[in-house]
N, C-alpha and C positions, 0 to 999 in steps of 0.2 A: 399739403397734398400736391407740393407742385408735380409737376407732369410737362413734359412738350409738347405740344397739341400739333405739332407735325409726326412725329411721331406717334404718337397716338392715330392717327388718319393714315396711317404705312401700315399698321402692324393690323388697324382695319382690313384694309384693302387684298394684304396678302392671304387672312383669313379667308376674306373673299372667294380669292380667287383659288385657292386653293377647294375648296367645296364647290366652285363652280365647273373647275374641270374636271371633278370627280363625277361630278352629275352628269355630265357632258358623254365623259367616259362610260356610263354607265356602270361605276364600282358601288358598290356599298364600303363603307370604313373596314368589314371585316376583308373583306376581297381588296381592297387596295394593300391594306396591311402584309398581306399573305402574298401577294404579288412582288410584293418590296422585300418581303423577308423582314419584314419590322414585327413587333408586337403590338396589337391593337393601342394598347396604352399607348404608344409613342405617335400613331397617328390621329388619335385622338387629341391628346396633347398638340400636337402639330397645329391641327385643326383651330381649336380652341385659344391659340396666341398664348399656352403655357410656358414660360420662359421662354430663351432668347434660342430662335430656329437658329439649325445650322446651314449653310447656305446651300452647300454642296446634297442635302436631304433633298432643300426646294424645287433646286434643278435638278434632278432627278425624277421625282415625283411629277413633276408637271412633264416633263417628258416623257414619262412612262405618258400619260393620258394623253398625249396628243397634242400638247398646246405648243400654239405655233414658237419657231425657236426667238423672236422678240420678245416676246411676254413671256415667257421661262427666264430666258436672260435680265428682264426688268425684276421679276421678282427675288430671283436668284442677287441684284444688288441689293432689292430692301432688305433682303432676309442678312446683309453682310452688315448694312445699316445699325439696325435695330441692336439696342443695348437689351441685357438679359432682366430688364425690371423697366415698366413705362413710369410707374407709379413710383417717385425715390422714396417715401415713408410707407414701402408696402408694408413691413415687417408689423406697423404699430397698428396700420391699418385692420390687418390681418388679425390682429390681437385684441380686436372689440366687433367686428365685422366677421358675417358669416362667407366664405371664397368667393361664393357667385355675387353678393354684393360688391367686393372689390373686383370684381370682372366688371357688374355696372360702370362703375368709377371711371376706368379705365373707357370704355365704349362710348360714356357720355362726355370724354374729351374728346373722342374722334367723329363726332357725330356732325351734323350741320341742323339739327335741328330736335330741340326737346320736347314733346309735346304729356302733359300729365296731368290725370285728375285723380284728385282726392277727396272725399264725401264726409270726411272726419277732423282732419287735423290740417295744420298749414304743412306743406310740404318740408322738407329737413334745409334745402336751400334759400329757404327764404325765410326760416324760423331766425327770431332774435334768440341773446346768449338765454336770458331769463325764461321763455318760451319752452326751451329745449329741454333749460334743466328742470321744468316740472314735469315737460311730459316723461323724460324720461327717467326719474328718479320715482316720481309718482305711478304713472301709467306700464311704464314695463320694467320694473322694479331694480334697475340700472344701479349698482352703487355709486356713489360718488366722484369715487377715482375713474371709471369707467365713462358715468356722462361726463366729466372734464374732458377725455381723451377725445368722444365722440364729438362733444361740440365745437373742442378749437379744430379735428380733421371736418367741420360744416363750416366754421367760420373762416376756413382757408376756400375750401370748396367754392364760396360764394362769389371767389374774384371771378370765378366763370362766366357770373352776369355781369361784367362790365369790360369782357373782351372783346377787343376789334374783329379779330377772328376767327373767335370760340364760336359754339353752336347759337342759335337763338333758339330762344326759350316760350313755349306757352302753357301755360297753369289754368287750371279751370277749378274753383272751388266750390263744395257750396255751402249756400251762405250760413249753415248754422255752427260753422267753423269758426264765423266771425262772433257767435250767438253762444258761443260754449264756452265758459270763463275756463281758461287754465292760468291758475295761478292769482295775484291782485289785481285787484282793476288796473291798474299802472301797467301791471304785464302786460295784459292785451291790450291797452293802449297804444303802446310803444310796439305790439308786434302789427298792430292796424294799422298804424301810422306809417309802417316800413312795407305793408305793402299798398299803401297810399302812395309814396313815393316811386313806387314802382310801376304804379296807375301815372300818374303824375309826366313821369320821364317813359312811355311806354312807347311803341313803333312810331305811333304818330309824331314822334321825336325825334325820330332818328334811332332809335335804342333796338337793343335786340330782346327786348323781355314785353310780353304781353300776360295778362293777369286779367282774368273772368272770371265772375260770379254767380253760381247757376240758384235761383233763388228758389225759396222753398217755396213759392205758390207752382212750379213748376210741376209738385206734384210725384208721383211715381216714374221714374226713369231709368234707359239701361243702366246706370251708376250705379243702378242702388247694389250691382254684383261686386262693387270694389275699387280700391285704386288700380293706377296702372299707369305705365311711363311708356312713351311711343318713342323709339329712337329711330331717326331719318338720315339715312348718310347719301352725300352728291355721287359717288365712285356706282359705276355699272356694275361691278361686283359684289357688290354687298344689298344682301334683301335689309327692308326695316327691319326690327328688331321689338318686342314684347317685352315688357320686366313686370313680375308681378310681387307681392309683397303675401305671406300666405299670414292669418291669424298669428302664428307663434314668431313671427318674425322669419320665416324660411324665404328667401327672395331666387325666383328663378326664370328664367328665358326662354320665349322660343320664335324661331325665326323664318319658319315655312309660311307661304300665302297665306295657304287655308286658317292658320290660325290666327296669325295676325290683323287681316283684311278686317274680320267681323268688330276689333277693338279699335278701327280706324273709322268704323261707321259709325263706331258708341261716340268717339269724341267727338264728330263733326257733328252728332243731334245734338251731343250735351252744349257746343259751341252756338247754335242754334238755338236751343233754350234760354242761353244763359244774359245776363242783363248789358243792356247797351251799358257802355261808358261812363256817359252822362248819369243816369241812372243808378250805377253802380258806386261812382263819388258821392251822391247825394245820399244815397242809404250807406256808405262809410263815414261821414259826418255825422250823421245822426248819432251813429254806434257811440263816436270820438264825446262828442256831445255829452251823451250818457255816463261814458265812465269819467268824466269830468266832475260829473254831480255827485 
């Protein structure tokens, strides 16, 4: 899955700022569109970082809205910049992966900050090979050829945690993810053990990966609604960002305050609830312990 993660942070930014002048301007997509003489579809697309802008669109557009002519002309180069694919193995990606996931993909290179919890399963980026290939052979009935494809695009994915940098990462589990065998004891073993290591070499290292464990005496919490990934970017133009994962696998986004704000309060209780450090190696030991026996 390689990717440029400057690129990836341009093709952010221009999204950006492109929806911020529209806001600014006070258009809706319909009425920008119509303004332009474009078809909704193209500024939608536009919008969206759907292939590669054309530049001469960008300045245009930002001009029509008012934006001062420096930042027209800044984006009008990224937009020259930017290659028509961020993702070079989009195609394969594409071919096991539903669109708005590979839009994640892509987002979570340009991001400066991952934040995610999940109340079931170890997250896809921190899942070992063995891990992945039960859940998903087993649990969402993946054929073979398929989880192949999906685990080596995660076991590429992974270099992400060990970029100078890439975004930094926080995970918040709970603990009866570590309590639910998938697979042989061996398996989770070795998938506890890797995020032991992750515990291990964690901020207080230097690193960019933090990893919480929100434990079941904790009791009933907002979590109990779902996973969900918080994406954070440093540029003034771009709001956070929402990813959500629906039952069937349908994964989709949304990026206005009002929606997002209330799943940034759910992580900072569940980060709150969740077990010190110290505490959290001592009941991963335990676990390691057990499937030893």
């Amino acid at each position: 899955m390689a990717i440029d993660y400057e690129l990836a942070v341009e093709r952010r930014r221009l999204r950006g700022a492109l929806r911020k002048w529209r806001r600014i301007a006070g258009h809706s997509q319909q009425q920008a569109a119509s303004a332009m003489g474009w078809s909704l579809s193209k500024l939608v697309r536009l919008e969206n970082g759907s292939g590669k802008p054309i530049p001469a669109d960008v300045l245009a557009l930002l001009t029509h809205y008012g934006a001062p002519a420096d930042d027209a002309r800044e984006f009008y180069e990224v937009a020259r910049r930017l290659p028509s694919r961020i993702l070079q193995n989009e195609e394969t990606l594409r071919s096991v992966f539903n669109p708005a996931y590979v839009s994640y993909l892509e987002a979570e290179r340009g991001s400066s900050q991952v934040r995610q919890w999940h109340p079931s399963m170890v997250p896809g980026i921190l899942q070992t090979e063995e891990y992945a290939y039960q859940l998903l052979t087993k649990a969402f009935k993946r054929s073979h050829e398929d989880a192949k494809r999906i685990i080596d695009a995660r076991l590429e994915r992974q270099n992400l945690l060990d970029l100078e940098t890439g975004p930094r990462f926080h995970f918040i589990l709970d603990e009866g993810i570590l309590l639910r065998p998938v697979g042989s004891a061996q398996t989770m073993r070795k998938q506890i053990e890797k995020i032991v290591a992750l515990v291990d070499d964690g901020p207080g290292n230097n690193k960019r990966v933090l990893v919480q464990v929100l434990p079941l005496s904790a009791g009933l919490t907002p979590g109990i609604r779902g996973p969900f990934i918080l994406l954070e970017f440093d540029d003034d133009d771009s709001q956070d960002v929402l990813f959500m994962e629906t039952p069937k696998g349908d994964f989709f986004s949304k990026d206005e305050k009002e929606e997002v704000e209330p799943y940034q309060i759910i992580f900072g209780e569940l980060e709150e609830l969740s077990m010190s450090i110290e505490s959290m190696r001592e009941r991963i030991d335990r676990l390691i312990e057990q499937l030893h026996d």
